[in-house]
Backbone as a printed PyTorch tensor [residue, N CA C, xyz], in Angstrom:
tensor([[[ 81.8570, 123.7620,  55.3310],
         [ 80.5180, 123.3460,  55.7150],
         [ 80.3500, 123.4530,  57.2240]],

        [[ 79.2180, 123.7570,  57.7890],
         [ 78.5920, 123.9680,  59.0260],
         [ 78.4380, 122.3160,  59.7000]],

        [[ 78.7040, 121.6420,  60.6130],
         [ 78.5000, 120.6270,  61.7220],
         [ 76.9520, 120.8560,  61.7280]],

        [[ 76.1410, 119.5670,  62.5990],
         [ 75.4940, 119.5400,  62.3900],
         [ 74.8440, 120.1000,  63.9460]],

        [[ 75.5990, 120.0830,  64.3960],
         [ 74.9880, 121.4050,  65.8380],
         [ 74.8710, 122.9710,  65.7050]],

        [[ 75.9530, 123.3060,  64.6440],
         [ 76.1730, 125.1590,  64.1830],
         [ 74.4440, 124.7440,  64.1280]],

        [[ 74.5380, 123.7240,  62.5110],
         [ 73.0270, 123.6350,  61.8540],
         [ 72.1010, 124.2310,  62.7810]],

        [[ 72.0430, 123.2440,  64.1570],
         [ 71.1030, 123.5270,  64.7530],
         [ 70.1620, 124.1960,  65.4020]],

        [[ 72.1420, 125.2040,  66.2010],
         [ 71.6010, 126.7350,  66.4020],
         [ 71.5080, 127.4760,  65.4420]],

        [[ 72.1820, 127.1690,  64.6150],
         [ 71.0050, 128.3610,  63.4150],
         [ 69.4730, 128.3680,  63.3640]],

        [[ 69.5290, 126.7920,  62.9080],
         [ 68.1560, 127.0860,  62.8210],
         [ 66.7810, 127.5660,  63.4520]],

        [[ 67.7250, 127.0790,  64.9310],
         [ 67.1170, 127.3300,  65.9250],
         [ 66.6250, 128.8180,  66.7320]],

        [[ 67.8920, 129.6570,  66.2190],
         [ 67.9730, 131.1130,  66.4530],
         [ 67.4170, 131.5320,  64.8020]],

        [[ 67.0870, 131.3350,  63.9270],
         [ 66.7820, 132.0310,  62.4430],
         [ 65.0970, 131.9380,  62.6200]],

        [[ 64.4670, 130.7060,  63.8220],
         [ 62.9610, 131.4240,  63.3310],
         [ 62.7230, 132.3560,  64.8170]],

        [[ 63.8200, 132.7570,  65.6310],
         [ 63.3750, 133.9510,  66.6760],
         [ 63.8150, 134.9360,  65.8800]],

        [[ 64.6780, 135.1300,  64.9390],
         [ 65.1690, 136.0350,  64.0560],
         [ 63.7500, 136.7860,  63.2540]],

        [[ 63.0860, 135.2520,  62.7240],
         [ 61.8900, 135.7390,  61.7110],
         [ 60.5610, 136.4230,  62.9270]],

        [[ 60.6890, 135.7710,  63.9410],
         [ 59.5690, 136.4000,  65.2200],
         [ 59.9230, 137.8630,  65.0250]],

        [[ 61.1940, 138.1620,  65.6270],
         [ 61.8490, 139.4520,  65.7760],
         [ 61.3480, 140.3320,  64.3970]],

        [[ 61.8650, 140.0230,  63.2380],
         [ 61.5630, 140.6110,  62.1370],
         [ 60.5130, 141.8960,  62.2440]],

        [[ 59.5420, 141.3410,  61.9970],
         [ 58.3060, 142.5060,  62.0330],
         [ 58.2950, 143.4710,  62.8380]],

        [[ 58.2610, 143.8420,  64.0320],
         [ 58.7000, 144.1930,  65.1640],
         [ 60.0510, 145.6190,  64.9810]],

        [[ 60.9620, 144.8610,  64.8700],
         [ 62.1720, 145.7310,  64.3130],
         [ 61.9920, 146.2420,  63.0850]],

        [[ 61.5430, 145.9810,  62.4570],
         [ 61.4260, 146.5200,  61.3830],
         [ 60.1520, 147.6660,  60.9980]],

        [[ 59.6690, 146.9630,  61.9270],
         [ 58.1150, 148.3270,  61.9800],
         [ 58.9950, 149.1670,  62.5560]],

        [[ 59.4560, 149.7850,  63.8420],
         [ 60.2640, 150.7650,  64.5330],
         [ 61.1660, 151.3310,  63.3850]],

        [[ 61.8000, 150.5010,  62.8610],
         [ 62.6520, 151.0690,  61.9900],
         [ 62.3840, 151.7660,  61.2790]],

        [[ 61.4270, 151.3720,  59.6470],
         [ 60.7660, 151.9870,  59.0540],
         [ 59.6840, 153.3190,  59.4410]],

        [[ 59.5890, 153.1260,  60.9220],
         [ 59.1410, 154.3240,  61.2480],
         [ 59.4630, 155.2040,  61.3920]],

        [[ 60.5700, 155.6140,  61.0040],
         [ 61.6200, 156.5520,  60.9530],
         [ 61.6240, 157.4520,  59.7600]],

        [[ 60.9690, 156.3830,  59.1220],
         [ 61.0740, 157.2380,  57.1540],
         [ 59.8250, 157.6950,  57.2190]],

        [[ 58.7340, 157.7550,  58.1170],
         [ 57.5590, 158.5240,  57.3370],
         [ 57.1460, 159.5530,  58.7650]],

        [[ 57.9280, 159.8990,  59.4410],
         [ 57.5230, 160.7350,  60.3610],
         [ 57.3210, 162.4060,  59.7850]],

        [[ 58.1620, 162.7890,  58.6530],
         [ 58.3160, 163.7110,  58.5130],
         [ 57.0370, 163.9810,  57.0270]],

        [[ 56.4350, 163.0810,  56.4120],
         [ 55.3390, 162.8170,  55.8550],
         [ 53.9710, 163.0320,  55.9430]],

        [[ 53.2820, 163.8930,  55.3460],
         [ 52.5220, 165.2120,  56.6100],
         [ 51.2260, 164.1800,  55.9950]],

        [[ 50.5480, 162.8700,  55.1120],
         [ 49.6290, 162.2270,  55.0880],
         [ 49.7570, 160.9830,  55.5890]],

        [[ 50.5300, 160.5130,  56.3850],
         [ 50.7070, 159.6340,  57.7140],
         [ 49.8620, 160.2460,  59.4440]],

        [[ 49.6100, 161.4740,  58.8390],
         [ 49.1740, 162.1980,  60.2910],
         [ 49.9550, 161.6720,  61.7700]],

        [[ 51.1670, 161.8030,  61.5300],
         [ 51.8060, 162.5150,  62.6970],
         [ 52.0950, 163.3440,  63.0980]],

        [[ 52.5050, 163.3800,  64.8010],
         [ 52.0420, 164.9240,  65.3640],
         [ 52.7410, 165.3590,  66.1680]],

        [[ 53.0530, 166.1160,  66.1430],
         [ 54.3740, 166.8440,  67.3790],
         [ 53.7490, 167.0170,  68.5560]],

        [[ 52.4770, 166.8240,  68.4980],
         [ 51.8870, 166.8470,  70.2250],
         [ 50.8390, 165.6380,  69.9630]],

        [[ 50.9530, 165.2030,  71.6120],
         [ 50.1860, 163.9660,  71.8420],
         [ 48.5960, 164.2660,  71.3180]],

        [[ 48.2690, 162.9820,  70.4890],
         [ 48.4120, 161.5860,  70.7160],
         [ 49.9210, 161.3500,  69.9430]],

        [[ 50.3510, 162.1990,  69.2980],
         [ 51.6890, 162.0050,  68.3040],
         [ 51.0040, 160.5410,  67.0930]],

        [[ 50.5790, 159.7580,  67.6770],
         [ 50.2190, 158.7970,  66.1110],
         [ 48.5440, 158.8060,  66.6230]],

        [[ 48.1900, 158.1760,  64.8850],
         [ 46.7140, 157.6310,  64.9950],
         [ 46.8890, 156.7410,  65.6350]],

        [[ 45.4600, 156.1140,  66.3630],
         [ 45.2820, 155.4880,  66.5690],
         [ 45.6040, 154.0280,  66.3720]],

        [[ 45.5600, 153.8000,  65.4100],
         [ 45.7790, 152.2690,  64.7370],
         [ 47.4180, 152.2180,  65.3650]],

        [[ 47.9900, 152.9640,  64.9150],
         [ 49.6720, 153.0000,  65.2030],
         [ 49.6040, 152.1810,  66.6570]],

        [[ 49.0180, 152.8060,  67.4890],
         [ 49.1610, 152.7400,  69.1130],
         [ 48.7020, 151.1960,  68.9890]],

        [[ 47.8710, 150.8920,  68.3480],
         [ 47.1430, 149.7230,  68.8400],
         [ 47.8150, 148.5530,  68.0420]],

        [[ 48.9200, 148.8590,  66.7320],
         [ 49.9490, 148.0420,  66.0820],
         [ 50.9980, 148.2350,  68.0310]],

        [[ 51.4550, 148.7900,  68.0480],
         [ 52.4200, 149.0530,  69.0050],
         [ 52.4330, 148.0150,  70.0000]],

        [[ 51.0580, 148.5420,  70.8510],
         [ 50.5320, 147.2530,  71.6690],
         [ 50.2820, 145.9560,  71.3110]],

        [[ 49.2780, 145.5170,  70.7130],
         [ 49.1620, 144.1230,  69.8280],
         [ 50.6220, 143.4260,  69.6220]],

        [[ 51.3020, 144.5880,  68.8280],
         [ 52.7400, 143.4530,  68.2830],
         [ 53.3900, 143.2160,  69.2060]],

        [[ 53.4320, 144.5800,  70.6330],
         [ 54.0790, 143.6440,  71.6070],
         [ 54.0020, 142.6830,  72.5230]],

        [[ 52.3740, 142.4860,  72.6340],
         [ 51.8510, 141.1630,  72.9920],
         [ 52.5590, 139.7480,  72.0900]],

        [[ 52.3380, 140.0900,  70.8470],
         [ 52.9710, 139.2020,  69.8570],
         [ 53.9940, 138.4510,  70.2420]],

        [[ 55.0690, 139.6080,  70.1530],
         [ 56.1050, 139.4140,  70.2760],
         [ 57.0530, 139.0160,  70.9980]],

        [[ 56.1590, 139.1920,  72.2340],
         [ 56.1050, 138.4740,  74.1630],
         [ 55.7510, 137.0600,  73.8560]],

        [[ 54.9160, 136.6360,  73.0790],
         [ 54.4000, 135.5400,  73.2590],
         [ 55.0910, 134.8280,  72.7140]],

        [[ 55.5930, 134.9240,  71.2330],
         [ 56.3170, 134.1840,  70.3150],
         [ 57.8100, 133.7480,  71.0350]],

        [[ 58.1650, 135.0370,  71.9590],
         [ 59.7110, 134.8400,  72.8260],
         [ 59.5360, 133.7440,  73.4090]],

        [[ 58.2030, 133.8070,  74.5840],
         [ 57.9850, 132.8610,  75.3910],
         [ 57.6920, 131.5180,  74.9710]],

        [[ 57.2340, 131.6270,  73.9090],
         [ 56.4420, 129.9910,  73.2060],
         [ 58.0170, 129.6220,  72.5370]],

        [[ 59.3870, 130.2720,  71.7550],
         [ 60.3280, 129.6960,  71.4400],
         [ 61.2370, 129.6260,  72.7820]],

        [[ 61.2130, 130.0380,  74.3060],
         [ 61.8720, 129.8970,  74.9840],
         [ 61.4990, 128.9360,  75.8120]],

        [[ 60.0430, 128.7520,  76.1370],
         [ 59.9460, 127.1560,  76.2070],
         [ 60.1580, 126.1590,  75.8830]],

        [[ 60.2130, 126.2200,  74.2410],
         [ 60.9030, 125.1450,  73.8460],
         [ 61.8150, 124.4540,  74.0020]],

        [[ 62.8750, 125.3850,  73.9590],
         [ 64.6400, 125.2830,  74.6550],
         [ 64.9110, 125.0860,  76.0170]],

        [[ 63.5220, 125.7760,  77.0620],
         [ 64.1690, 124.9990,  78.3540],
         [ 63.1020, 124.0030,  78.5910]],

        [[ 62.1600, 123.6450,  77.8800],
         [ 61.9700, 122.2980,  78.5830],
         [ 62.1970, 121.3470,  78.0870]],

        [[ 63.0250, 120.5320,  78.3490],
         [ 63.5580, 119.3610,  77.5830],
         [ 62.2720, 118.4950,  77.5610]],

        [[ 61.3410, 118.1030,  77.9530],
         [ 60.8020, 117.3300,  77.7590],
         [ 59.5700, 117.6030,  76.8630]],

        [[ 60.2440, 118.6680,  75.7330],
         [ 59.2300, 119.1380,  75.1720],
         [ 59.6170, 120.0440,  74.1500]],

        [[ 60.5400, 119.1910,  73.4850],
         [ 61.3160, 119.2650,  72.2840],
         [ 60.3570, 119.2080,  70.6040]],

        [[ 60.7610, 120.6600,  70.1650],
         [ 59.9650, 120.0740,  68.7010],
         [ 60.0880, 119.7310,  67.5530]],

        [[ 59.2870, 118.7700,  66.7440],
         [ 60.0260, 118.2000,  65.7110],
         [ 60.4630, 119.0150,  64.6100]],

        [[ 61.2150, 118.2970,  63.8480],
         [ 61.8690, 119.0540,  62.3050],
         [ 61.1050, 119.5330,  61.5650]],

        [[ 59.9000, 118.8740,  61.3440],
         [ 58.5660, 119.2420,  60.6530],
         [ 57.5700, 120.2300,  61.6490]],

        [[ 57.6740, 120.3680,  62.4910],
         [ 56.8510, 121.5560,  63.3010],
         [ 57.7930, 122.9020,  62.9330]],

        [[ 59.1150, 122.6560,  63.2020],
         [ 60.2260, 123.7980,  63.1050],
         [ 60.0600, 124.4640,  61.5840]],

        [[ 59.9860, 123.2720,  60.8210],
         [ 59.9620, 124.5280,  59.3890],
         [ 58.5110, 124.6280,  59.3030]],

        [[ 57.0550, 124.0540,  59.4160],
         [ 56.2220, 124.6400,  59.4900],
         [ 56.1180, 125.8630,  60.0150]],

        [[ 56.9490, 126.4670,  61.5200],
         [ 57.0240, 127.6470,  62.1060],
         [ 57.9530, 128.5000,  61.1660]],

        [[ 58.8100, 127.9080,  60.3330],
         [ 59.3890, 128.5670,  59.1380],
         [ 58.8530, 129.5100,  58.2150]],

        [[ 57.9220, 128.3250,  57.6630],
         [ 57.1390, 128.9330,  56.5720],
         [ 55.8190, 129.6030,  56.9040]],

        [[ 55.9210, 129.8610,  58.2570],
         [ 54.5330, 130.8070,  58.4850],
         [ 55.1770, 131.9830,  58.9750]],

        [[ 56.3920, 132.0450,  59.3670],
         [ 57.2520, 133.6210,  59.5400],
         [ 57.8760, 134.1730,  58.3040]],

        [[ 58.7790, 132.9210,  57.8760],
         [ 59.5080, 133.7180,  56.1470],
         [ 58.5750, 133.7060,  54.8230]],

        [[ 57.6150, 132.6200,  54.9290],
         [ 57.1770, 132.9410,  53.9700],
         [ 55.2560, 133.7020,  53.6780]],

        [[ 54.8470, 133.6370,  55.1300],
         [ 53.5720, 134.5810,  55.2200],
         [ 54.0180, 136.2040,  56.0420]],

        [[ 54.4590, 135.6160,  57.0320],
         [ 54.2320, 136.8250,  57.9900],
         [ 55.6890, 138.1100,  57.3960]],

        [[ 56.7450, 137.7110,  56.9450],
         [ 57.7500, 138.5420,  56.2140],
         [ 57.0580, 138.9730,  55.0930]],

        [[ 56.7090, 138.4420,  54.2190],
         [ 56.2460, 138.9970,  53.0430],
         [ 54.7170, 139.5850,  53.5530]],

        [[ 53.9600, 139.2320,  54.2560],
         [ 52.9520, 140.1180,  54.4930],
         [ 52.9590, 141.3660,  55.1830]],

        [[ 54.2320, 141.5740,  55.7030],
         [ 54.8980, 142.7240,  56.3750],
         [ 55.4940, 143.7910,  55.2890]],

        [[ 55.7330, 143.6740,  54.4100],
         [ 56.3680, 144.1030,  53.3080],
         [ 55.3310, 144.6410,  52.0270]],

        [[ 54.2360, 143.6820,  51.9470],
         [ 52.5720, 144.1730,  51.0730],
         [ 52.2010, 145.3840,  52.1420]],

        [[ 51.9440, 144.8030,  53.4110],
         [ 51.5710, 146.1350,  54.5130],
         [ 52.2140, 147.3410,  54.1280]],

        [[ 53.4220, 147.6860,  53.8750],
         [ 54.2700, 148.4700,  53.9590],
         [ 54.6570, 149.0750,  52.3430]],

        [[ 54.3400, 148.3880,  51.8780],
         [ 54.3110, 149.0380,  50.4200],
         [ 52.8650, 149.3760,  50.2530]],

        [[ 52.0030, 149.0270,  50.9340],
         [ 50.6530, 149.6330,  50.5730],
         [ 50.3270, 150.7940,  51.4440]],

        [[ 51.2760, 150.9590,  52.6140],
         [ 50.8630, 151.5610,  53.0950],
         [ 51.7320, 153.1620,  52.3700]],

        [[ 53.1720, 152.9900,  52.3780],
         [ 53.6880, 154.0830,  51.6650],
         [ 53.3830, 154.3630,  50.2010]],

        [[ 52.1950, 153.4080,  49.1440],
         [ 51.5920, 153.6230,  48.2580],
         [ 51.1980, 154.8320,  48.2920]],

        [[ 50.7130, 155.6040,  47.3960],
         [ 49.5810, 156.3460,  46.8130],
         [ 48.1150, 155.7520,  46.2470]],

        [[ 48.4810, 153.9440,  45.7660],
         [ 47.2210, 153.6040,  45.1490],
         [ 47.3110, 152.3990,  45.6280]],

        [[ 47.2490, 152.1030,  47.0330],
         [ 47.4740, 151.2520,  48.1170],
         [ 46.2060, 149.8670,  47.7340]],

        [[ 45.2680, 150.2630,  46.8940],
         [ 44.5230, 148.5850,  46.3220],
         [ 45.5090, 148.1180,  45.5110]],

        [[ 46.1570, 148.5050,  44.6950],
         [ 47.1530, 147.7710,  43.7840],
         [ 47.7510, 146.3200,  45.1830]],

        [[ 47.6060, 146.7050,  46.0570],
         [ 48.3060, 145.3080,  46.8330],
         [ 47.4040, 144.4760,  47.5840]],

        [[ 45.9770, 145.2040,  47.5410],
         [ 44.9410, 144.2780,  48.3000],
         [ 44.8530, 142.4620,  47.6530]],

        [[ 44.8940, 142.5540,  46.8450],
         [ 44.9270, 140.9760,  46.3290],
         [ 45.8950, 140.4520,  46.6180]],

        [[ 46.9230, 140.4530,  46.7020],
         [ 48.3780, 139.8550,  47.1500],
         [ 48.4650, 139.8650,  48.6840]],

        [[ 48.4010, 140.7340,  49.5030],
         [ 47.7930, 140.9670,  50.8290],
         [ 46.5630, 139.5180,  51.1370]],

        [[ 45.7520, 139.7310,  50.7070],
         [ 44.9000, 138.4530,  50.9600],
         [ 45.1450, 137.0470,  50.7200]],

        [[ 45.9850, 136.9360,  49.8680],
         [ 46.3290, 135.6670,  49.1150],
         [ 47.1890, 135.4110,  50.1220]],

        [[ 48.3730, 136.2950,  50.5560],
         [ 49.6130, 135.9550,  51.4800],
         [ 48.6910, 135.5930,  52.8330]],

        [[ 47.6240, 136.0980,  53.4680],
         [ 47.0000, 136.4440,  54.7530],
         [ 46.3550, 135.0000,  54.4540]],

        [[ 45.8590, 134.7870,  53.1920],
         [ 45.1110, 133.2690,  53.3560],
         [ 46.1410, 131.8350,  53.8870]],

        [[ 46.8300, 132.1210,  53.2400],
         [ 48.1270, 131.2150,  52.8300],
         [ 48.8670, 131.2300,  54.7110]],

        [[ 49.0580, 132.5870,  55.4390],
         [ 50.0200, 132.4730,  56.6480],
         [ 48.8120, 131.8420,  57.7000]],

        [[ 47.4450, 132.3370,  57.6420],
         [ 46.2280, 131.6430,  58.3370],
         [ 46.1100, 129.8490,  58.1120]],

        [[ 46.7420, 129.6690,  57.2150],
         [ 46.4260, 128.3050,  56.6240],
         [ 47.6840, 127.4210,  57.6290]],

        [[ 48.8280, 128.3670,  57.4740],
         [ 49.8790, 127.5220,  57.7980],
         [ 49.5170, 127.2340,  59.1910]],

        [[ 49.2710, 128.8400,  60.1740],
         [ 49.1550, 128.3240,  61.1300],
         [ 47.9750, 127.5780,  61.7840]],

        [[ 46.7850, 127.3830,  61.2530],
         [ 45.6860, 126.1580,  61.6600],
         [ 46.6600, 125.2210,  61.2640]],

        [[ 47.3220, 124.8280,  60.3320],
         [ 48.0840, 123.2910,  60.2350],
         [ 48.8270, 123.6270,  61.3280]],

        [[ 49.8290, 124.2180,  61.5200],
         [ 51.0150, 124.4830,  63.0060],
         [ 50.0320, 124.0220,  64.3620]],

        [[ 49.1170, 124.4550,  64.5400],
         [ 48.3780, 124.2400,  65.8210],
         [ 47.2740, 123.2410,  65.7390]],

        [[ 46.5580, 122.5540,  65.1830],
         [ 46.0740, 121.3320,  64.8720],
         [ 46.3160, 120.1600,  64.5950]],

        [[ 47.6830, 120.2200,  63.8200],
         [ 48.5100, 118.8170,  63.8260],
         [ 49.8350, 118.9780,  64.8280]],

        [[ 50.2590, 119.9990,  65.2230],
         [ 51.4240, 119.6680,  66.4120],
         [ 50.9820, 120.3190,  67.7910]],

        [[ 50.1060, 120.8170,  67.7410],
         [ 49.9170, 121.2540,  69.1130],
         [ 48.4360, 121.4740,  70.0880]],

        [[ 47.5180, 120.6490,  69.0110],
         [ 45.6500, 120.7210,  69.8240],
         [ 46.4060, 119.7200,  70.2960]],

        [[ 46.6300, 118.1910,  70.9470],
         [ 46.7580, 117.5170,  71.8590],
         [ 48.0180, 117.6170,  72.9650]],

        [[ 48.7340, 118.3530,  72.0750],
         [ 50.4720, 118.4460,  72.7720],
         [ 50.6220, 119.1430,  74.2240]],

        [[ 49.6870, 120.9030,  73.8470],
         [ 50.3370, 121.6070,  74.0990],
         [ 49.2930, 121.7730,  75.8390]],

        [[ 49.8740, 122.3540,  77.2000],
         [ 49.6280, 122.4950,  78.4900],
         [ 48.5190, 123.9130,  77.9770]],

        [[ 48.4700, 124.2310,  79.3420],
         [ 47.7320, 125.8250,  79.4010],
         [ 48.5200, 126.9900,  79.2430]],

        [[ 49.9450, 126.5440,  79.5910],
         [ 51.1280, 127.8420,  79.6950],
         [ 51.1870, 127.7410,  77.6910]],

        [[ 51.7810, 126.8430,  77.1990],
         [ 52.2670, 127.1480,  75.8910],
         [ 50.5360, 127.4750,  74.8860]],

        [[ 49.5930, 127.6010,  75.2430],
         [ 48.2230, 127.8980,  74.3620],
         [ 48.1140, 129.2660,  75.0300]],

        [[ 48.8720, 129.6810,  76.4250],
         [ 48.4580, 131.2180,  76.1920],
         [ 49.3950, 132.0340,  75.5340]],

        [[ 50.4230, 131.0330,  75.5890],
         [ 51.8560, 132.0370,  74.3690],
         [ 51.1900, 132.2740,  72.9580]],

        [[ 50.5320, 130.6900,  72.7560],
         [ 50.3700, 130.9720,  71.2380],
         [ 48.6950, 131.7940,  71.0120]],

        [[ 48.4270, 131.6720,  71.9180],
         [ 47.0900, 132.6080,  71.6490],
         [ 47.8780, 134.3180,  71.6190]],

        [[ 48.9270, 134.2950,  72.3420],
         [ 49.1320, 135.8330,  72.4070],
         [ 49.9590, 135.8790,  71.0090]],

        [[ 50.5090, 135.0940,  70.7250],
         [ 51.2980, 135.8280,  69.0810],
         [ 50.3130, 135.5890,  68.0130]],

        [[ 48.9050, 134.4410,  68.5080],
         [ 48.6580, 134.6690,  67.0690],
         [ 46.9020, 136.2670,  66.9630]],

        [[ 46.7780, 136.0870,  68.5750],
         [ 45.9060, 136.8720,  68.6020],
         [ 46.4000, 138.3720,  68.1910]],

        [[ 47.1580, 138.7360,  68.9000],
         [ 48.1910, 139.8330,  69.2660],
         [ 48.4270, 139.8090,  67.6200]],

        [[ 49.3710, 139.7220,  66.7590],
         [ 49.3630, 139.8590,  65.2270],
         [ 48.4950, 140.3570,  64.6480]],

        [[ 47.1820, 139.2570,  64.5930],
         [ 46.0050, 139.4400,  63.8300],
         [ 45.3950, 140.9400,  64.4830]],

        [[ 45.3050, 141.2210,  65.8480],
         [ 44.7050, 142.5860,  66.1420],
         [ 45.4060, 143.3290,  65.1830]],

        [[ 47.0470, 143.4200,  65.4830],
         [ 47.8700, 144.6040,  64.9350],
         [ 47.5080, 144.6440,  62.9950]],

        [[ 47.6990, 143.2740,  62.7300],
         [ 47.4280, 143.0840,  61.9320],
         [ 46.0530, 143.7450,  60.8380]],

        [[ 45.1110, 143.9170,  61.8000],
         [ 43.6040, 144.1950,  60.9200],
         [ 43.5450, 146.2000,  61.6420]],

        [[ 44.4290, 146.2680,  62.5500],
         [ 44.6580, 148.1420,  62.5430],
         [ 45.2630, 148.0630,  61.6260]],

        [[ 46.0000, 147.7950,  61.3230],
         [ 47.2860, 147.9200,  60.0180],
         [ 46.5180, 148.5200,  58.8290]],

        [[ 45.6230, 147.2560,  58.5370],
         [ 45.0670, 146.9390,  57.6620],
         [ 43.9600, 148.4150,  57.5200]],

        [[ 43.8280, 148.7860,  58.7120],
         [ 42.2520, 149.4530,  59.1850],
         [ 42.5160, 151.3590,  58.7480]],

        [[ 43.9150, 151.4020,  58.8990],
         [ 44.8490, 152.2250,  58.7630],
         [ 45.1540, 152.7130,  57.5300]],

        [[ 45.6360, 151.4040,  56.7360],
         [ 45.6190, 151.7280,  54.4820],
         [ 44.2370, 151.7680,  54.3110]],

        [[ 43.4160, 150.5640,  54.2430],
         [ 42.1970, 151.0450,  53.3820],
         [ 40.8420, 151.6310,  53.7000]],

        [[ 41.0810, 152.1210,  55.1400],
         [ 39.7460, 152.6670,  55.8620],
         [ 40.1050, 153.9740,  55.9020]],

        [[ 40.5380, 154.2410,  57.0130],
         [ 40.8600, 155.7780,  57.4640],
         [ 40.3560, 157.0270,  56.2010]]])
């Protein structure tokens, strides 16, 4: 069995793990559809659509922000968060934003990419939900001006990348 400090840094490093997730894993997976001639990529610039560029940017706003909003945490001691904020930030990375990364991505390497629009929405209702609870009960009175522009940038930054994503399967 794990002590109850391992516990801690785990847990503590498993939701920068779930931040990280999307991110790495978009790059990654981008690897498997380059050579996929209805992805429209291009051996000369712009090399991706549009939307791509603007996932690119967006997530790395995101992903800046989410660093900064979990690295505040850890250095300011006087501004420690509770057990119940921590898995709330849990269940809005493992269980909305992972699995809504994964509907994205199977709809997007679909052929009949509505087969996932309902599940897509249901997950998107459900990770929107978590985080109005995450930021209304632990952090409208808590939080300074520095930690509301972190979290404006991961949750703004997402949702942009998020609705190109989106703009990308069922528009284009």
């Amino acid at each position: 069995m794990y002590s109850l400090p391992a516990l801690n840094l785990i847990s503590n490093y498993f939701s920068l793990a779930l931040l990280l997730s999307p991110a790495c894993l978009f790059f990654a997976f981008s690897f498997m559809i380059k050579d996929i001639p209805r992805f429209s990529l291009s051996n000369s610039f712009p090399y991706l659509p549009w939307q791509f560029f603007t996932i690119i940017i967006a997530g790395k706003v995101a992903t800046i922000g989410g660093i900064l909003d979990w690295r505040f945490h850890r250095k300011n001691i006087q501004m420690k968060i509770s057990k119940k904020e921590r898995i709330t930030e849990v269940i809005a990375l493992g269980f909305g934003g992972l699995p809504m990364f994964f509907l994205m991505w199977f709809a997007m390497m679909s052929t009949r990419p509505t087969i996932y629009l309902i599940p897509i929405i249901v997950v998107l209702i459900f990770t929107v939900s978590v985080i109005c609870y995450d930021e209304f009960i632990f952090h409208k009175k808590r939080c300074g001006r520095l930690e509301n522009l972190y979290h404006r940038m991961l949750v703004i930054g997402n949702g942009i990348a998020w609705l190109a994503w989106f703009q990308y399967i069922y528009v284009r």
